[in-house]
N, C-alpha and C positions, 0 to 999 in steps of 0.2 A: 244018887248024889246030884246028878245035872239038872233033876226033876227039885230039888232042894233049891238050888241054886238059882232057880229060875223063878220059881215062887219068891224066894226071898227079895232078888231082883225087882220083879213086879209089885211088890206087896212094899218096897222101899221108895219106886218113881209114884206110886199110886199117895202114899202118905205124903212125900213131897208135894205134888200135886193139888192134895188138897189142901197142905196146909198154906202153900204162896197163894192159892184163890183165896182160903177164907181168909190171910192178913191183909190182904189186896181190899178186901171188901171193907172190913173192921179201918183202914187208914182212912178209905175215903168219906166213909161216915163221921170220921170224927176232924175231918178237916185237914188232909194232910198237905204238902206245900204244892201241889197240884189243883190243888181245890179249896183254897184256905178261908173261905167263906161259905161254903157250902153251895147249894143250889141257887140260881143269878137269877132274879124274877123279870123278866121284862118290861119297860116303861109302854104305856097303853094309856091312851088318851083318858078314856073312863077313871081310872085309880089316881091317873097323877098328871094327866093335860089338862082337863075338862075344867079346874077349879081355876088354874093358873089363866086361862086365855079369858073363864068368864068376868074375872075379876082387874082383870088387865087391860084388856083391849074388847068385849063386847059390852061394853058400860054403855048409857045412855048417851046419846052425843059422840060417841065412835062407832063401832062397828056392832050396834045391837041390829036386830032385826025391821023398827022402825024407820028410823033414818040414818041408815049406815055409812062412813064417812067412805068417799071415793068407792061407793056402792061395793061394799068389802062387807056383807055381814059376816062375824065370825058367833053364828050361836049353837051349829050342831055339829058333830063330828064330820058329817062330809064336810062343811062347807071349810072347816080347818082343817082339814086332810088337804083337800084342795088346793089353797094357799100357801098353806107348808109345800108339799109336793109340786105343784106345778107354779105355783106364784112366788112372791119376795118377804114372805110372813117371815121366816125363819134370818132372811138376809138383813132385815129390818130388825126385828128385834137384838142382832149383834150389832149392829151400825153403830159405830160412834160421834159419825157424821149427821144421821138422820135417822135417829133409832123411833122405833114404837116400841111402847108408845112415846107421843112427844115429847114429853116429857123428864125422858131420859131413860137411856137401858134397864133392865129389869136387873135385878143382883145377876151374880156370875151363877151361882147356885141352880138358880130358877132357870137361865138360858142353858148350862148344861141339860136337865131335865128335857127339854126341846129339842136340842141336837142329842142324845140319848134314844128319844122316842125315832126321831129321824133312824139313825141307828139301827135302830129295831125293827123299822117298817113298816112305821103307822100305824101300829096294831089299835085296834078300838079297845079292846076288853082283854 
């Protein structure tokens, strides 16, 4: 009878067992309030910097490669790694005082995307 008892025991934490792992697994897959977006892709200069800086600030007459303004090229990812990380690229483009470009701050949208990548680490790709 104790040999009964003890099977049944085991054969009851075992079922338990498995079934909170697999509804544990089945929640997160489907988004549960822990995860409610699924998997966070991270901002990287390639997928979603590279268009905004070449169209914003490495235009002709600013910071292209041939005559870049206050010798600031911004045309590859070191060189806006660089600035972002070590220089005032990121402080400027929030500036309301003195934003880049001059013209005036970029949407809110677009500078989030910047402080994001900041965020994240500069990742390239």
């Amino acid at each position: 009878m104790k040999t009964i008892k003890t099977l049944f025991t085991f054969f009851l934490f075992a079922t338990l067992f498995v079934s909170c792992s697999t509804s544990e697994i089945v929640e997160e897959e489907e988004g549960n309030p822990t995860n409610p977006v699924g998997p966070v892709s991270k901002t990287t200069y390639t997928k979603d910097v590279q268009n905004i800086i070449s169209s914003s600030c490495a235009t002709t007459n600013c910071h292209d490669s041939t005559n870049p303004t206050a010798g600031l090229s911004l045309t590859n990812y070191t060189q806006i790694k660089n600035a972002a990380e070590n220089g005032n690229l990121i402080g400027r483009m929030n500036s309301s005082s003195n934003p880049m470009p001059p013209t005036g701050r970029l949407p809110q949208s677009t500078r989030t995307i910047i402080d994001q990548w900041k965020a994240d680490g500069f990742l390239e790709n």
